[in-house]
Backbone as CSV, one residue per row, in Angstrom:
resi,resn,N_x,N_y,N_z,CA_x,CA_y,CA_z,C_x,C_y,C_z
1,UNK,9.618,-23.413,2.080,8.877,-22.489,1.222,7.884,-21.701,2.060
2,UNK,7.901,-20.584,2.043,7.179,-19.702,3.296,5.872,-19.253,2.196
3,UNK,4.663,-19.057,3.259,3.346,-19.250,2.576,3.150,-17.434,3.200
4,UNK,3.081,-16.497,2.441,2.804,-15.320,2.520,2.128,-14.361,2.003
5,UNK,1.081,-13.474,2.476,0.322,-12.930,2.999,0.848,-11.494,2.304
6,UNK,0.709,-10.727,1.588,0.988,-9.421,1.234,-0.375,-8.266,0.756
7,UNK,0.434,-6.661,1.020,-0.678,-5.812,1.812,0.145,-5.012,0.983
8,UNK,-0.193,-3.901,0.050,-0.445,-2.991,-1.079,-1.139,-1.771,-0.544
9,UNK,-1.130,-0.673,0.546,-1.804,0.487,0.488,-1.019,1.514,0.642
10,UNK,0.113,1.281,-0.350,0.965,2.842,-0.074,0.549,4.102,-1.028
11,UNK,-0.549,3.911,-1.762,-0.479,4.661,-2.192,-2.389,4.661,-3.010
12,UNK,-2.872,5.170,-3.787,-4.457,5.326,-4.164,-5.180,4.131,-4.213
13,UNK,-4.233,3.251,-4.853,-4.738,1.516,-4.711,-4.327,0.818,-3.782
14,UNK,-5.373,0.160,-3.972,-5.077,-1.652,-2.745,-5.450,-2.768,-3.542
15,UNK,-4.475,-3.156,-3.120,-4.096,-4.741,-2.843,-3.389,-5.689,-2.322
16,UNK,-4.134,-6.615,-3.044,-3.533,-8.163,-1.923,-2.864,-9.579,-3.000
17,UNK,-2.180,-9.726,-2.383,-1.563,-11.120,-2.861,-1.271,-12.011,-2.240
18,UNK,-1.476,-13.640,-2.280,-0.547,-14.461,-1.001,0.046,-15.271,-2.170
19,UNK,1.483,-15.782,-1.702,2.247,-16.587,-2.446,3.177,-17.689,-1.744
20,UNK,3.416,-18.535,-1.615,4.382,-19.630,-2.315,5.905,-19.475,-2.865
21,UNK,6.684,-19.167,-1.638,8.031,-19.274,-2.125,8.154,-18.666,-3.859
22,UNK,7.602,-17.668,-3.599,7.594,-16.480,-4.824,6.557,-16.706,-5.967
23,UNK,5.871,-17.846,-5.651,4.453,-18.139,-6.943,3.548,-17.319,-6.197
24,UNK,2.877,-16.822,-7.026,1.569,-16.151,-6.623,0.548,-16.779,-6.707
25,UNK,-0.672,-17.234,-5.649,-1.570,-18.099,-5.798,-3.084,-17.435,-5.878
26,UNK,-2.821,-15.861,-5.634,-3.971,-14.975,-5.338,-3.583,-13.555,-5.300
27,UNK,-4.325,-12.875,-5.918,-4.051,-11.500,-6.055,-5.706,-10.968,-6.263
28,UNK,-5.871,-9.873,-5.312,-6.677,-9.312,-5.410,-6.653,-7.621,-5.339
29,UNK,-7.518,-7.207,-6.393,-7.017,-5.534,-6.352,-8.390,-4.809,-5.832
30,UNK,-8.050,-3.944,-5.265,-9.401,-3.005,-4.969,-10.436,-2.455,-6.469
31,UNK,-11.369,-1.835,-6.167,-12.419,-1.526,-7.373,-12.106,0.176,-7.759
32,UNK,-11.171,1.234,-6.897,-11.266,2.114,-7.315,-9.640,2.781,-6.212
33,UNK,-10.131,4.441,-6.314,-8.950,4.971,-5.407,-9.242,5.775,-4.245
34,UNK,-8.388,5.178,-3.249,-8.620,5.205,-2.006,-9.809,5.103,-0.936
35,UNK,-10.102,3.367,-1.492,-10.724,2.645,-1.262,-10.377,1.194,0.124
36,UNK,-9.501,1.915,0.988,-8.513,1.387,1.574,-9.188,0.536,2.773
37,UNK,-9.603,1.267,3.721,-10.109,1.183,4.647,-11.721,0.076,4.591
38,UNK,-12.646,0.496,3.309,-13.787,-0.155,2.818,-13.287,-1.636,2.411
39,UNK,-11.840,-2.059,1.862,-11.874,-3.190,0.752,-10.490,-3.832,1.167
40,UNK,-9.822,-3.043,1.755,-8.644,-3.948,2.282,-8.870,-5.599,3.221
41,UNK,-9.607,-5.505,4.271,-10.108,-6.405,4.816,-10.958,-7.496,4.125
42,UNK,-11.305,-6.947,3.081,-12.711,-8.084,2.157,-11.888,-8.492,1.231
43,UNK,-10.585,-8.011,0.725,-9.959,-8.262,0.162,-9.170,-9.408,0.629
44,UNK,-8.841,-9.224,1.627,-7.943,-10.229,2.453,-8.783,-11.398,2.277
45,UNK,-10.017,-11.406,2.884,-11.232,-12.389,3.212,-11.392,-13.327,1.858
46,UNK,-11.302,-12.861,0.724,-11.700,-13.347,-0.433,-10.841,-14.128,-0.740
47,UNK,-9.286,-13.557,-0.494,-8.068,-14.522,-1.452,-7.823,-15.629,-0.289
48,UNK,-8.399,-15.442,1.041,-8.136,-16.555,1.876,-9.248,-17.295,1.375
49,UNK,-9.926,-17.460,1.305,-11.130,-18.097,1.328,-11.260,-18.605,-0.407
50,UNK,-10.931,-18.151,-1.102,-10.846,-19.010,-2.514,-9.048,-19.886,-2.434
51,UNK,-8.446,-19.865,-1.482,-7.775,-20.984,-1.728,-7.821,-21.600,-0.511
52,UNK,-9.339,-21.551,0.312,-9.249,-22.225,1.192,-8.212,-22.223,2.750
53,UNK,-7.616,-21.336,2.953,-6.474,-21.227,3.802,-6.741,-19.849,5.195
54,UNK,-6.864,-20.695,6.298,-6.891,-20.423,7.665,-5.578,-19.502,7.692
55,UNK,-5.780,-18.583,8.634,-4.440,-17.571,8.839,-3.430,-18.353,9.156
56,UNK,-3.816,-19.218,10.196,-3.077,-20.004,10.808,-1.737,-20.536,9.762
57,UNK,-2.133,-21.199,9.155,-1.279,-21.597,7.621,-0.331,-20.630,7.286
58,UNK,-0.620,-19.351,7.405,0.537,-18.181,6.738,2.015,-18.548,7.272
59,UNK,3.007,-18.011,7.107,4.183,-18.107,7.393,4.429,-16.285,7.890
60,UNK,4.012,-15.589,7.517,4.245,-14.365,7.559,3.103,-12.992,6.670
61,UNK,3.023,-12.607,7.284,2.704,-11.173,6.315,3.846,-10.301,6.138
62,UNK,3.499,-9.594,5.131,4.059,-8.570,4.289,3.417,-7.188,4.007
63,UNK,4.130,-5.875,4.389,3.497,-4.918,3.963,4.199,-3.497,3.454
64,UNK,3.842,-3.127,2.126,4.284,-1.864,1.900,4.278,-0.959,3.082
65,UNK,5.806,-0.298,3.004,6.079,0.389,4.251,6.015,1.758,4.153
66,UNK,6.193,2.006,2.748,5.639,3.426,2.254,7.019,3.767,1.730
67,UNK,7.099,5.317,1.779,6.554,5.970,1.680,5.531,6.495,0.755
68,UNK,4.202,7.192,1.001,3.499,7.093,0.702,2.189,7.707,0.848
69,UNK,1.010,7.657,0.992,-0.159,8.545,1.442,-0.033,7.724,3.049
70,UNK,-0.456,8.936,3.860,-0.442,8.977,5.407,-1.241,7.915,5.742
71,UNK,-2.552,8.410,5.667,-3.894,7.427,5.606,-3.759,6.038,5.600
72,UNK,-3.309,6.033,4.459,-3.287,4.685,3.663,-2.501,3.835,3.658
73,UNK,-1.273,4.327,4.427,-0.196,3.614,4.976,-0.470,3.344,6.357
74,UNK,-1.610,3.632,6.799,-1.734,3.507,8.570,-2.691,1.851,8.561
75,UNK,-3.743,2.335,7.398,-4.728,1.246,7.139,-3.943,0.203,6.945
76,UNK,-3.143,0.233,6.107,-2.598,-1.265,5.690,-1.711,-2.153,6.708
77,UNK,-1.076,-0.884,7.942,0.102,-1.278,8.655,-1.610,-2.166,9.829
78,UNK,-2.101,-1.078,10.322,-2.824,-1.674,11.083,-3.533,-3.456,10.616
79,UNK,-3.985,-3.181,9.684,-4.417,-4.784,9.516,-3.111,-5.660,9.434
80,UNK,-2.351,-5.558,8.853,-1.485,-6.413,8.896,-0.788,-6.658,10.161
81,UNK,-0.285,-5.430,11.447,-0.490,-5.949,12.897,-1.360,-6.812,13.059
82,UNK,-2.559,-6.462,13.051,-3.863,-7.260,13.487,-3.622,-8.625,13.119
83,UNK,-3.611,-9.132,11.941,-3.322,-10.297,11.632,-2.385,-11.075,12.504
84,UNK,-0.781,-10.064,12.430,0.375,-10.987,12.667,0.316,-11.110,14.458
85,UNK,-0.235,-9.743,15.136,-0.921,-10.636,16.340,-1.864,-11.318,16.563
86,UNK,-2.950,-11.300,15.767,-3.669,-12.873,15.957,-3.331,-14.193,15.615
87,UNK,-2.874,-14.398,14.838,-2.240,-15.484,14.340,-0.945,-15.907,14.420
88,UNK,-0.079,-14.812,15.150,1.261,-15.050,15.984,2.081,-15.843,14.786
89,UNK,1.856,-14.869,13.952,2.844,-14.867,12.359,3.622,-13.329,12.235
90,UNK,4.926,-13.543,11.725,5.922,-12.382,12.136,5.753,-11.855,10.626
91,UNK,6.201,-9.915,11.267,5.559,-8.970,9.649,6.837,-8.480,9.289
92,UNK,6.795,-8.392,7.932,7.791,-8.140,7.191,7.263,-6.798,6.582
93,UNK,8.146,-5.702,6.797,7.971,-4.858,5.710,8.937,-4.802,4.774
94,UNK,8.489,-4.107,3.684,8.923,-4.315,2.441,9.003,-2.757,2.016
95,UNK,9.917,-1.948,1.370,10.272,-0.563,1.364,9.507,-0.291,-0.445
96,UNK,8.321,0.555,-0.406,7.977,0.505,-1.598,8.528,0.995,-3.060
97,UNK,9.485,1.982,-2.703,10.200,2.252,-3.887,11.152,1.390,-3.999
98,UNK,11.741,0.738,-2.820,12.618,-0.274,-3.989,11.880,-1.443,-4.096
99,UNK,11.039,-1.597,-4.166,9.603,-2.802,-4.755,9.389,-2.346,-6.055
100,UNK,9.124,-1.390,-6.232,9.263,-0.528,-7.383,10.696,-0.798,-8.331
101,UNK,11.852,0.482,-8.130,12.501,-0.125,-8.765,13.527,-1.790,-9.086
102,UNK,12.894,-2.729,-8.107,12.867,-3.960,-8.257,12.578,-4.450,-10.050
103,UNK,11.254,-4.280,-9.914,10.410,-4.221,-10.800,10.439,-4.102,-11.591
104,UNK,10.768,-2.771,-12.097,11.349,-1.591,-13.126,12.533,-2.685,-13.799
105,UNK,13.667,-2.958,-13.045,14.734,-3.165,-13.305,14.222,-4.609,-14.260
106,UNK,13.272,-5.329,-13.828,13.412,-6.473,-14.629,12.230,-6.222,-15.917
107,UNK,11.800,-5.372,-16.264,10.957,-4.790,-17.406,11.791,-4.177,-18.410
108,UNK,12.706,-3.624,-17.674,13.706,-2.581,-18.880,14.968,-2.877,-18.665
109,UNK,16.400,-2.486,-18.948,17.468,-2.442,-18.856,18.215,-1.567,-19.046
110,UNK,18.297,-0.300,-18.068,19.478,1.259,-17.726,19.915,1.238,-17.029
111,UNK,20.408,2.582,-17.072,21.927,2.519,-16.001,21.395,2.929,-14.019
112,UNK,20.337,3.582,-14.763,19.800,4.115,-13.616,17.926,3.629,-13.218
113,UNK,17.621,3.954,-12.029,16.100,3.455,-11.873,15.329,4.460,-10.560
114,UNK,14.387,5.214,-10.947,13.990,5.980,-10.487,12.710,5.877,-10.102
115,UNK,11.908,4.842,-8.908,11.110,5.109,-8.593,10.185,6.296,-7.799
116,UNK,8.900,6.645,-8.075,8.054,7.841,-8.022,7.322,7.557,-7.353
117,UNK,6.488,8.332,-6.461,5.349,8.203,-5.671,4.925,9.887,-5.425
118,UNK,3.715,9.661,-5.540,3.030,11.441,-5.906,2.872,11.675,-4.702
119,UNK,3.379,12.868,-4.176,3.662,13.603,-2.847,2.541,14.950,-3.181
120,UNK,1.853,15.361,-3.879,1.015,16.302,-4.500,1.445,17.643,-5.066
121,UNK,1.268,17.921,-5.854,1.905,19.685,-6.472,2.990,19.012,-7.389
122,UNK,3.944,19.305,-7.302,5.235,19.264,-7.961,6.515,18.188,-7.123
123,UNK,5.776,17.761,-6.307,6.814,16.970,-5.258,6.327,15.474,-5.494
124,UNK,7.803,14.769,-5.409,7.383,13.229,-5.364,7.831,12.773,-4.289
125,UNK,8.072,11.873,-4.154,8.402,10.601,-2.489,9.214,9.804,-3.954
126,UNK,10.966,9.902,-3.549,11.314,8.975,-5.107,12.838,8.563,-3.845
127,UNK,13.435,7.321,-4.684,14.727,7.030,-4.748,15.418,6.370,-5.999
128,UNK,16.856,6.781,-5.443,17.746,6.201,-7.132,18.661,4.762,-6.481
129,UNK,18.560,4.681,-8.079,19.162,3.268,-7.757,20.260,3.120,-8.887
130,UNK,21.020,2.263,-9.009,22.079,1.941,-9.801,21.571,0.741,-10.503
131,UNK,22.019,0.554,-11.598,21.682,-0.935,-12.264,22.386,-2.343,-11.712
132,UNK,23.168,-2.190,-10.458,23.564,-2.783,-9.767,22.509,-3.165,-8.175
133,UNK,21.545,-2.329,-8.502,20.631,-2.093,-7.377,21.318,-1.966,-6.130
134,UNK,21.836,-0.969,-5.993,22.656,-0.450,-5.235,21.947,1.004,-5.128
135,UNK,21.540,1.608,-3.637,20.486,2.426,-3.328,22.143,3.689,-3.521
136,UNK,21.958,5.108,-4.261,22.643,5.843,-4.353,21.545,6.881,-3.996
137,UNK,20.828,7.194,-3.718,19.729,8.348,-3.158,18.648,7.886,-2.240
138,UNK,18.611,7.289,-0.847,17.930,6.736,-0.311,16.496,7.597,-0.262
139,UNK,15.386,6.914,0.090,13.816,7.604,-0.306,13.461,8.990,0.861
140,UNK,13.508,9.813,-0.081,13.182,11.226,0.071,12.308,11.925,-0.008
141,UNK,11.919,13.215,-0.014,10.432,14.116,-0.881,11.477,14.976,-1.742
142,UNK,11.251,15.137,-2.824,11.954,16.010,-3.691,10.407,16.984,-4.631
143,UNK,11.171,18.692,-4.264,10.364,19.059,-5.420,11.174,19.038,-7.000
144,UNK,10.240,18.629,-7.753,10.717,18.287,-9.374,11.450,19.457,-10.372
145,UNK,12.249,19.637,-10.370,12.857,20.798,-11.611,13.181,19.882,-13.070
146,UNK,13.186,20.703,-13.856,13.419,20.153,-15.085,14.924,19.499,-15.083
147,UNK,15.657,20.364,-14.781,17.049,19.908,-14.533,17.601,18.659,-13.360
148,UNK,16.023,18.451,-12.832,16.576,17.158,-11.932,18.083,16.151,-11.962
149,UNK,17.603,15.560,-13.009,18.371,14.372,-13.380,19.398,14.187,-14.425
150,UNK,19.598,15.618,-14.959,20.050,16.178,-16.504,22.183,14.964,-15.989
151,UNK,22.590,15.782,-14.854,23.584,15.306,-14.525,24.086,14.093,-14.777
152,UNK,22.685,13.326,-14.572,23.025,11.693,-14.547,23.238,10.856,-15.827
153,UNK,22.836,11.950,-17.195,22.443,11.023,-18.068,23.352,12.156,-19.205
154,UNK,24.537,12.624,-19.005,25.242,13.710,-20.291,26.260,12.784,-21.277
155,UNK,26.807,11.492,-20.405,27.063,10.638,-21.529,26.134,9.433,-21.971
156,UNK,25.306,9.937,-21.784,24.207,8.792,-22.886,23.582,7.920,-21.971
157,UNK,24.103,8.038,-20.711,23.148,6.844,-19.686,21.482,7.129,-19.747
158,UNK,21.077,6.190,-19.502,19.598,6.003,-18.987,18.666,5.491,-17.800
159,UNK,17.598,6.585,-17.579,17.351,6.103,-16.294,15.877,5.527,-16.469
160,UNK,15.652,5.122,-16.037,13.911,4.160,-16.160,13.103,4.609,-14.489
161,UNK,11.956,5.662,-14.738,11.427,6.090,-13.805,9.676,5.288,-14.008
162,UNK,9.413,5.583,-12.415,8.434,4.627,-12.743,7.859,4.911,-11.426
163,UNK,6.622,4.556,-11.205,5.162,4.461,-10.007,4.693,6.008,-10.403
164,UNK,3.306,6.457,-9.506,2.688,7.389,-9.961,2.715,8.612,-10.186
165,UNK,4.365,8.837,-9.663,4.843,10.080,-9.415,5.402,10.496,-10.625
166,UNK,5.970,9.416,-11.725,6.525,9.346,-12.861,6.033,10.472,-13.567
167,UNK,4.698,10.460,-14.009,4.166,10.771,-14.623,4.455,12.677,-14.937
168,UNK,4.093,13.164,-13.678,4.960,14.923,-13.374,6.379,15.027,-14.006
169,UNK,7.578,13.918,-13.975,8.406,14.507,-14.587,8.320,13.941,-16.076
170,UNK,7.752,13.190,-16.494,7.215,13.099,-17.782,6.824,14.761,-18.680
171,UNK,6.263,15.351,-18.140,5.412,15.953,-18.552,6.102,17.492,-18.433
172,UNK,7.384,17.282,-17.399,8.584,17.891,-17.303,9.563,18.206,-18.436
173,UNK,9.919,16.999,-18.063,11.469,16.697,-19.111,11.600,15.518,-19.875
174,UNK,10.998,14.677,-20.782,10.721,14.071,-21.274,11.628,14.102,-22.595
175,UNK,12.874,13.455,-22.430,13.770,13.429,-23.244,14.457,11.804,-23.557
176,UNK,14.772,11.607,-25.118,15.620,10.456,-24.996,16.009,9.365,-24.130
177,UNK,16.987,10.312,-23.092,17.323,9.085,-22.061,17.015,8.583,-20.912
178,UNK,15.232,8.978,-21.018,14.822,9.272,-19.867,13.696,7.994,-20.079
179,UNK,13.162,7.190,-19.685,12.626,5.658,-19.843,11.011,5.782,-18.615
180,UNK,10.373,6.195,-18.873,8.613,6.521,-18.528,7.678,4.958,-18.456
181,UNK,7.846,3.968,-17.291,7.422,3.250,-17.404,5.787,3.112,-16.737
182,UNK,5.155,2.354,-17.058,3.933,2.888,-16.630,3.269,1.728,-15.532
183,UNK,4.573,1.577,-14.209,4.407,0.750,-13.301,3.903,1.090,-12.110
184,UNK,2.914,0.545,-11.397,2.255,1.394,-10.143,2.773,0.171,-8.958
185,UNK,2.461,0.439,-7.848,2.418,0.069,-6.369,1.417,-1.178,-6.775
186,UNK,1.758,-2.518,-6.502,0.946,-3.611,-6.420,1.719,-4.328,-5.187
187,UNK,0.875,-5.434,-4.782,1.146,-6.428,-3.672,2.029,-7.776,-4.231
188,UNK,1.738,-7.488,-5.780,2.794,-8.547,-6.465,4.013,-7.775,-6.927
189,UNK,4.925,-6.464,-6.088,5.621,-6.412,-6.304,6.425,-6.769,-5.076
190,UNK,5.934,-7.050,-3.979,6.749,-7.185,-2.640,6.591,-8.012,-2.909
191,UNK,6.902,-9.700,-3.428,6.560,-10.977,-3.337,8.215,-11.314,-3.365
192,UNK,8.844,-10.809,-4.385,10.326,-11.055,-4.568,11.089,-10.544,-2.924
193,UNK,11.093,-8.785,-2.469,11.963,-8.817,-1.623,11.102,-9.157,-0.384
194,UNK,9.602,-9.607,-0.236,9.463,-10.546,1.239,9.934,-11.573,1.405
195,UNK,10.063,-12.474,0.137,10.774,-13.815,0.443,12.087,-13.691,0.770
196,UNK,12.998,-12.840,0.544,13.766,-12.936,1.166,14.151,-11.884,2.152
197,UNK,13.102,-11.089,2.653,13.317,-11.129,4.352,12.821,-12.237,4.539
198,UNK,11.959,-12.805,4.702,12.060,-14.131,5.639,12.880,-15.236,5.708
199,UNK,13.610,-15.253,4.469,14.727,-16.620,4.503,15.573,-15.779,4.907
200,UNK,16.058,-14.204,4.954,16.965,-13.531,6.197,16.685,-13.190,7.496
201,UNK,15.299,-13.890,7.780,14.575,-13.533,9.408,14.497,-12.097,9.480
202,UNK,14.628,-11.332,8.551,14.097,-9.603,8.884,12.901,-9.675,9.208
203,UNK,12.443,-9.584,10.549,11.095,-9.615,10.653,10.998,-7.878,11.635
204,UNK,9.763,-7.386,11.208,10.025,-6.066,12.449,8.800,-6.568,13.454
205,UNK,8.810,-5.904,14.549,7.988,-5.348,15.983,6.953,-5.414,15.500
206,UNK,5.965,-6.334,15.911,4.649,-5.947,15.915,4.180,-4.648,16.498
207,UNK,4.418,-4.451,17.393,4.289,-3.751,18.418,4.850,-2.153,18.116
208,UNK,5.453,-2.283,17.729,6.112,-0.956,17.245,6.744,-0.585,15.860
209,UNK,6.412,-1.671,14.987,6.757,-0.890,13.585,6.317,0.202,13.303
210,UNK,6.445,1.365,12.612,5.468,2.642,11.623,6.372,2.243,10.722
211,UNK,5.245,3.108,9.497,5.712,2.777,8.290,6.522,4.032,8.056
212,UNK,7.083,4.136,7.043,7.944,5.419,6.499,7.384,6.645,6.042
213,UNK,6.849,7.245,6.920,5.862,8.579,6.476,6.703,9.432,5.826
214,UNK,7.633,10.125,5.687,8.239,11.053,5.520,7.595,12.827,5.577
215,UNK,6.488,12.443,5.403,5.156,14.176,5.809,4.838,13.835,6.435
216,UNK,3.642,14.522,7.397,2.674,14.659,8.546,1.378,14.722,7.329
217,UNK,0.300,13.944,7.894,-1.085,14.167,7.696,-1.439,15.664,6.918
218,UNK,-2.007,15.950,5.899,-2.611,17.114,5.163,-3.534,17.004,5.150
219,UNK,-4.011,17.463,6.857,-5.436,17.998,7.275,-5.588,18.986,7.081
220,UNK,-6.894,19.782,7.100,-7.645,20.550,6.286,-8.598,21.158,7.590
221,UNK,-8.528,22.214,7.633,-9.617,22.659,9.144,-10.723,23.536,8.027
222,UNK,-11.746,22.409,8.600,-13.426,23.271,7.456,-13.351,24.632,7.929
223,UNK,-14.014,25.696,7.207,-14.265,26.800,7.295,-15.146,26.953,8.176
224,UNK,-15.384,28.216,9.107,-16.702,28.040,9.598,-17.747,28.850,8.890
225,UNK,-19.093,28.208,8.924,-20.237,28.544,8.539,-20.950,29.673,8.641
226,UNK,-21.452,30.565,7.922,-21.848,32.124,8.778,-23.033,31.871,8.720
């Protein structure tokens, strides 16, 4: 039973969870959004320390791999290096949209599963999935048209979309067979597919993992002052 360590910053929130061969023994969420960098670490500190447990003890960490906000995917990758080289415990990443439609899939029951992640404007960070969970659109940036998904669903199928990106085509195309769940990015959704990377030894590179950016940084050069 592998004792693991999981890391939540792909996206406005953070959090943390460690679990027990898939029990969750601790979950801790941040106080607001994009609060990453301030609460990720105290976060960590807290759920170790209310069940009593030295790094040493871990079996592994776990971390949303994104895609996701730039920033906030750097914060989370970095501590969780940090950890798995101090404590010479191997890191697992975990791909956040299909953590997502993981998730999804066991809340609802369609043909299809469409996790979201807000890319800003009209664009999401999404992939499709089959009710077989079988990846048929691996994770992309798509800008949103109304007619997105019309194709997928003309004999009556249904697709169940879901994380924060959802919400834009809600507000889109919001029809019948279209399933608006109101599931975000948590650290208790990688608990299912970390356990089994580690009982499959998927472990990546300390040393050289990145997470799945799919954009570059949206820096901003200040104006100058007259």
């Amino acid at each position: 039973m592998a004792l693991i360590l999981h890391i939540e910053t792909a996206t406005d929130l953070t959090s943390v969870c460690i679990s027990k061969d898939t029990t969750v023994l601790s979950i801790k969420n941040g106080s607001g959004p994009m609060k990453h960098s301030q609460e990720l670490t105290l976060l960590i500190q807290d759920s170790m320390e209310e069940l009593g447990l030295p790094f040493k003890e871990l079996d592994a960490v776990s971390v949303s791999k994104g895609p996701g906000s730039y920033t906030a995917l750097r914060v989370g990758t970095s501590v969780a290096k940090g950890i798995c080289y101090a404590a010479d415990k191997p890191l697992i990443a975990v791909d956040t949209l299909e953590a997502l439609a993981y998730t999804t899939a066991l809340e609802v029951k369609a043909d299809f599963y469409c996790p979201m992640i807000d890319a800003r404007r009209k664009e999401v960070y999404m992939s499709f999935y089959n009710n077989k969970n079988a990846c048929l659109k691996p994770c992309q940036a798509l800008i949103l048209e109304t007619s997105t998904f019309a194709k997928y669903v003309q004999d009556g199928q249904r697709i169940a979309f879901s994380g924060n990106g959802s919400a834009k085509y809600k507000e889109m195309a919001n029809r019948p067979e279209f399933l608006f769940l109101d599931i975000k990015c948590s650290a208790l959704h990688l608990v299912p597919l970390a356990e089994h990377a580690y009982e499959k030894k998927k472990f990546e590179s300390t040393a050289y993992f990145e997470p799945t950016y799919l954009k570059p940084p949206n820096i901003t050069i200040p104006k100058k002052r007259l």
